[in-house]
KEFI-254363 format. One record per residue (C-alpha): residue in one letter; z, y, x. Coordinates in steps of 0.05 Angstrom, whole numbers, padded with zeros to 5 digits, always signed. Each point is the difference from the previous one (the first is absolute). Example, Ala and Ser with C-alpha at 12.3 -4.5 7.8 and 13.67 -1.06 7.14 Angstrom:
BEGIN
A+00156-00090+00246/S-00013+00069+00027/
This chain:
BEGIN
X+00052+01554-00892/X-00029-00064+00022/X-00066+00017+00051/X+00035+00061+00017/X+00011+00020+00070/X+00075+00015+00016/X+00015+00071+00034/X+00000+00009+00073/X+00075+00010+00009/X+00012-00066-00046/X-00045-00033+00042/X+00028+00020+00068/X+00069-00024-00018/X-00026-00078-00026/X-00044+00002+00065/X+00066+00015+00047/X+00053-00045-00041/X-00054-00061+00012/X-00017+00012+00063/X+00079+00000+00016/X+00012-00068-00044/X-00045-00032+00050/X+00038+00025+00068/X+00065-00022-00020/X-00022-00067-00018/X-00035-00004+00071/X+00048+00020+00029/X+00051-00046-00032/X-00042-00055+00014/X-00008+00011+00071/X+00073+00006+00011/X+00017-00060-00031/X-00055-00042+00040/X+00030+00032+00062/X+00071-00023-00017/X-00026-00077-00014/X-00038-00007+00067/X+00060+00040+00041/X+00043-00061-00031/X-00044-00046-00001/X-00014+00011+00084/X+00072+00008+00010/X+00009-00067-00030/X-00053-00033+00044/X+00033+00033+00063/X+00070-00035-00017/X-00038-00067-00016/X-00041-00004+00065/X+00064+00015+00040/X+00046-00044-00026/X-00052-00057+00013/X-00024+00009+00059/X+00066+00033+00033/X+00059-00034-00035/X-00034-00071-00026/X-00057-00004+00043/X+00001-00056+00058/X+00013+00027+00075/X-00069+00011+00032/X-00019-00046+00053/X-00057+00008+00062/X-00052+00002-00052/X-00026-00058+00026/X-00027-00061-00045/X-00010-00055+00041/X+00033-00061-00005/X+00055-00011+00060/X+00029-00065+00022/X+00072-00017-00023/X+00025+00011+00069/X-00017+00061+00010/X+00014+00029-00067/X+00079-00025+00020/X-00003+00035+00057/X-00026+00074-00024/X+00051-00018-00056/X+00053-00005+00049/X-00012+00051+00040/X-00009+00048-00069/X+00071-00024-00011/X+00033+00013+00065/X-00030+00075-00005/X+00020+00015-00069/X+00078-00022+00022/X-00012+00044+00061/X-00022+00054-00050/X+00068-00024-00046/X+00048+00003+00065/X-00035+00065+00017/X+00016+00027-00070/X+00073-00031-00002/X+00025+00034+00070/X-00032+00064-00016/X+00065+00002-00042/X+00045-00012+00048/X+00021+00068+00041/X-00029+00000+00071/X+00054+00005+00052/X-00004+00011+00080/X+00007-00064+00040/X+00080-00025+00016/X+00021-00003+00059/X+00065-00009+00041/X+00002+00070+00017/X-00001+00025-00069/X+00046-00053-00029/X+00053+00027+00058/X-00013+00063-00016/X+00009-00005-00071/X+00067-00047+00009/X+00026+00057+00048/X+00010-00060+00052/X-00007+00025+00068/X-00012-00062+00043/X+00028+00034+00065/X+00053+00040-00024/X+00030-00045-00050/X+00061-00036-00002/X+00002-00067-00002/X+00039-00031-00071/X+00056-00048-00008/X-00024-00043-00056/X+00069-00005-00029/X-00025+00003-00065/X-00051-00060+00018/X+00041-00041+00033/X+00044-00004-00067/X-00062-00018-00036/X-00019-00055+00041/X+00072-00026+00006/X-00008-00007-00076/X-00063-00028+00001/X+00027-00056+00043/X+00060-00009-00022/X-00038-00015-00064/X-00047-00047+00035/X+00055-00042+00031/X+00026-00016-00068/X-00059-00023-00027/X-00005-00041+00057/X+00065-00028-00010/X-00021-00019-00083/X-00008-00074-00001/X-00011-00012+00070/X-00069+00026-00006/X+00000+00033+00075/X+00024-00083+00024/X-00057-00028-00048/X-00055+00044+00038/X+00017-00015+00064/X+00000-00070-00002/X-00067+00005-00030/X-00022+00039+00055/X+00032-00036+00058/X-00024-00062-00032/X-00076+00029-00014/X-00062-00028+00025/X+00000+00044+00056/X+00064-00055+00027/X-00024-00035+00061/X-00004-00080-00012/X+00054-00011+00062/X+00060+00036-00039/X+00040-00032-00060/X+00017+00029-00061/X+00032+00066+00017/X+00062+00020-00037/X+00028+00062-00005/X+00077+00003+00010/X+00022+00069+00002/X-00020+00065-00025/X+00027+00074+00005/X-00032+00062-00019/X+00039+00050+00030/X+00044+00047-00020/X-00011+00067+00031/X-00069+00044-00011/X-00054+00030+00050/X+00021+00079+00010/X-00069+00040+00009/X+00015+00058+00034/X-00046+00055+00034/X-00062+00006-00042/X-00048+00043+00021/X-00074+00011-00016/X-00054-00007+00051/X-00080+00007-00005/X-00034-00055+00030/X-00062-00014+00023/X-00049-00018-00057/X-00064-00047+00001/X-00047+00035+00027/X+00047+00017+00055/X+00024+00081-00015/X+00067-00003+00007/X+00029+00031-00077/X-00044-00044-00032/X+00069-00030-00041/X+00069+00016-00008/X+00053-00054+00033/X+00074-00005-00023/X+00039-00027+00062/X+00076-00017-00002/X+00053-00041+00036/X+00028-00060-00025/X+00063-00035+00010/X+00025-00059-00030/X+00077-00035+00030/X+00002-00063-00048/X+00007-00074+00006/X-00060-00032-00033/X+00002-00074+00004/X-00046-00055-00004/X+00025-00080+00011/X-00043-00064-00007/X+00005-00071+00023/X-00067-00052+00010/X-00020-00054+00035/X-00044+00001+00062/X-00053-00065-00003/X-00031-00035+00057/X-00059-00039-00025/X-00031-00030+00058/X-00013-00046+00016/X+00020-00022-00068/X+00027+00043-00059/X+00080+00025+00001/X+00003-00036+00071/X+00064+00048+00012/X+00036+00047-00048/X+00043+00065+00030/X+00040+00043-00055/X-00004+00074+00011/X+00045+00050-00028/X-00016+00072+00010/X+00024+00065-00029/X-00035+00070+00017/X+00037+00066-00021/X-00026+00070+00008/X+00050+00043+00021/X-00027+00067+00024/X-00065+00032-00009/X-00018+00075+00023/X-00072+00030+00003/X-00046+00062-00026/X-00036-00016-00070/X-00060+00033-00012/X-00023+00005-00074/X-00061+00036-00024/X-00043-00005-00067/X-00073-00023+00008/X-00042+00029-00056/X-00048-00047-00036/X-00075-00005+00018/X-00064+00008-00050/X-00010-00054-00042/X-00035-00053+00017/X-00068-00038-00029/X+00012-00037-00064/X-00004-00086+00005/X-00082+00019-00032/X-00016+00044+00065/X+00028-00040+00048/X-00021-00069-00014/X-00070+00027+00000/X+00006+00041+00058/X+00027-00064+00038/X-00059-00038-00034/X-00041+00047+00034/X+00031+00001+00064/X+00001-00079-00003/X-00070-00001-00011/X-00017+00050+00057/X+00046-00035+00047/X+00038+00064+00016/X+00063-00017-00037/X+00063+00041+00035/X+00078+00006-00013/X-00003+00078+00016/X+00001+00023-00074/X+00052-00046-00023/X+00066+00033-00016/X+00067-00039-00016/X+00030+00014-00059/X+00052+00048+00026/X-00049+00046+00022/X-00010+00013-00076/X+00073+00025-00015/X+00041+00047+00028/X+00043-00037+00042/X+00072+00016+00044/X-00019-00008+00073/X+00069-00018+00040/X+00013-00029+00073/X+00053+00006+00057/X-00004+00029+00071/X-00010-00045+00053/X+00078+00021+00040/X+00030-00038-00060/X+00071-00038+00008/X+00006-00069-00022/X+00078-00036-00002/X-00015-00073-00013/X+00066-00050+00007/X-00025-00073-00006/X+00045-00062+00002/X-00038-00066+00000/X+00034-00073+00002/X-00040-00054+00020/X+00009-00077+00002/X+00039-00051-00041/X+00053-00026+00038/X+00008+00036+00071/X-00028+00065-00032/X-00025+00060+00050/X+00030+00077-00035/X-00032+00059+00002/X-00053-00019+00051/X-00039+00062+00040/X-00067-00028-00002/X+00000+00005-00074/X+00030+00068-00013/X-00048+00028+00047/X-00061-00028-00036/X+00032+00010-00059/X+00009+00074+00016/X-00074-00005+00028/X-00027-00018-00069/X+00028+00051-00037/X-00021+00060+00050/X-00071-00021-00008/X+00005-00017-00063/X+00024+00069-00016/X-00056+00034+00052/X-00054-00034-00036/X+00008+00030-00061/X+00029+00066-00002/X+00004+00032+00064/X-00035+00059+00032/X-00062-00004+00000/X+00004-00060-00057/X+00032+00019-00076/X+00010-00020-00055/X-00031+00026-00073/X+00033-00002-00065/X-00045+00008-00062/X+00025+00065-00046/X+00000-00015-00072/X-00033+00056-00042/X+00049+00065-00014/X-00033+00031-00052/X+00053-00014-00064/X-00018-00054-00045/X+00023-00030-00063/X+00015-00076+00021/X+00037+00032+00066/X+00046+00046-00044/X+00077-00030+00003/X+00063+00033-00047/X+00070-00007+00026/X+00069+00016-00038/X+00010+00072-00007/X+00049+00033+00051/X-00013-00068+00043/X-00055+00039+00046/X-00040-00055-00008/X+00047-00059+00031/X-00017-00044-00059/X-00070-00013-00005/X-00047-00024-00076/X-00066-00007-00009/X-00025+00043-00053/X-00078-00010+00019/X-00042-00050+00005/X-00008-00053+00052/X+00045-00050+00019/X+00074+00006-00005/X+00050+00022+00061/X+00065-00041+00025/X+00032+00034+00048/X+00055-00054+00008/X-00056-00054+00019/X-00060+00024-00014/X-00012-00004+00073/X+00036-00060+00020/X-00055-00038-00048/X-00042+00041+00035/X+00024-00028+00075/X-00012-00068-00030/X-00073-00007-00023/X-00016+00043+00058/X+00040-00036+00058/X-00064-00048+00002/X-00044+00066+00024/X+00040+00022+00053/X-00038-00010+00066/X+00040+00001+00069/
């Protein structure tokens, strides 16, 4: 009835289901504001990271003042050569570590025992190289190309003014090939002096052949007056035995040097200072590996010269001039590749590439030779005898 108060157990139970109504719904409430602000800091986390550590601009020395061009190229430089330090670091910490080389080890891992070991025929080379020059003689033989660079040569710029036109009348290769015998490997003494520091291939050499070289010229007299007196010359110089020890040995390549940028401002420099030097320089072999050959000194040299001279009452085979003759080729031949003086050959790079790759017939072992990468094309009939032509100018004596 309406005024009327509702019994106590009736009014227990509205009291208790109200008083429930309203802690669910707080506590729904709170849990959903605590889900939206976990999100919603989460968010803000991710945000401020990628900004600031992905996007954001590397820090610099917090400094705001204004520097002068100069020096803002220089800490920029020197910001660049540490971050490619920091890149080399990172590249040859891939690279396996592995102790330091040395003669000893390579012996030892070749099961070469310098005192105990035999020394080797070099059958097996010796047919190589016969090939190889066999091979080199015909090419020499293709269109006269060996004539056509030696009359450039004798003929050169490096001709003194009192000799005529020099013409070359007879020419023979040979027909035999050196026989290396006796190889053996020796540690020598290295730069610094310790004796190991490289590895030395040393064999003997002997070569029974008749090489021959024939010319004819004019000798001038121009005084007092030009071509007061002419006197023909005929002379013809043949090789025909030559013993000795070769010694061969690989020289490895050294660290690079500066790039054309560094050194033309490091010569700037020292221009400017006056303390310019030559001692950094390198040649250009130094930057390859390169085949290191000369001869021992106790080397045999067979020289047979037969000279005519004069016109009408003519003087044969005259002493004076086979023994300068003979004279000139000795030194010429000490000069440049006799102990302690030798001779380098540039290595091309080993490592297989695609414009080096050839392809020969199959079940030819490679005899016939096609180029199947790129570059330019190879003749082996006379590839090199073009070759001997536009290089015969080069040739210095």
């Amino acid at each position: 009835m309406p005024g009327q108060e509702l019994p106590l157990p009736l009014a227990e139970y509205v009291n208790q289901h109200l008083s429930a109504t309203k802690q669910s719904s707080g506590s729904n409430w709170s849990f959903a504001q605590g889900f939206l602000i976990g999100q919603l800091s989460v968010i803000i986390v991710l945000s401020a990271f990628i900004k600031y550590f992905i996007f954001g601009e590397p820090s610099g020395d917090g400094s705001k003042t204004i520097l002068p061009s100069s020096t803002q190229r220089r800490r920029e430089k020197a910001r660049g050569r540490h971050e490619d330090r920091l890149l080399r670091k990172k590249r040859s910490s891939v690279l396996r570590s592995t102790p330091p080389l040395t003669t000893t080890t390579i012996l030892s891992k070749t099961f070469y025992n310098v005192d105990s070991h035999q020394p080797e025929t070099l059958d097996w080379f010796n047919v190589l190289v016969a090939q190889a020059i066999a091979q080199f003689r015909e090419d020499a033989r293709t269109d006269n190309a060996i004539l056509a660079s030696l009359n450039s040569v004798l003929n050169g710029p490096h001709k003194p003014n009192f000799v005529d036109t020099i013409k070359v009348t007879e020419v023979s290769l040979g027909e035999d090939f050196p026989i290396f015998s006796n190889c053996r490997i020796c540690p020598v003494e290295g730069t610094d002096g310790a004796v190991g520091g490289k590895l030395q291939a040393r064999m003997d050499v002997d070569l029974s052949d008749l090489i021959t070289l024939g010319i004819e010229t004019k000798l001038l007299l121009n005084y007092p007056k030009p071509l007061v007196a002419v006197l023909p010359v005929a002379l013809a110089v043949s090789i025909v035995q030559f013993t000795g020890t070769l010694s061969i040995s690989f020289v490895p390549s050294s660290p690079p040097t500066p790039t054309s940028e560094e050194s033309d401002s490091s010569n700037t420099n020292h221009a400017s200072n006056g303390k310019g030097s030559n001692s950094n320089k390198e040649s250009p072999e130094n930057q390859f590996t390169t085949l290191q050959f000369s001869f021992s000194d106790d080397y045999r040299l067979d020289i047979s010269v037969r000279s005519l001279v004069g016109s009408r009452s003519r003087l044969q085979d005259v002493p004076k001039i086979a023994q300068l003759v003979e004279s000139r080729i000795h030194n010429w031949i000490d000069e440049r590749c006799v102990e302690p003086r030798f001779q380098q050959i540039v290595l091309p790079s080993l490592w297989p590439r695609k414009k080096t790759t050839r392809e020969g017939p199959a079940g030819t072992g490679g005899s016939s030779v096609t180029v199947t990468g790129e570059g330019s094309g190879l003749n082996t009939g006379a590839g090199l005898a073009g070759e001997l032509r536009s290089r015969g100018s080069t040739v210095h004596t």
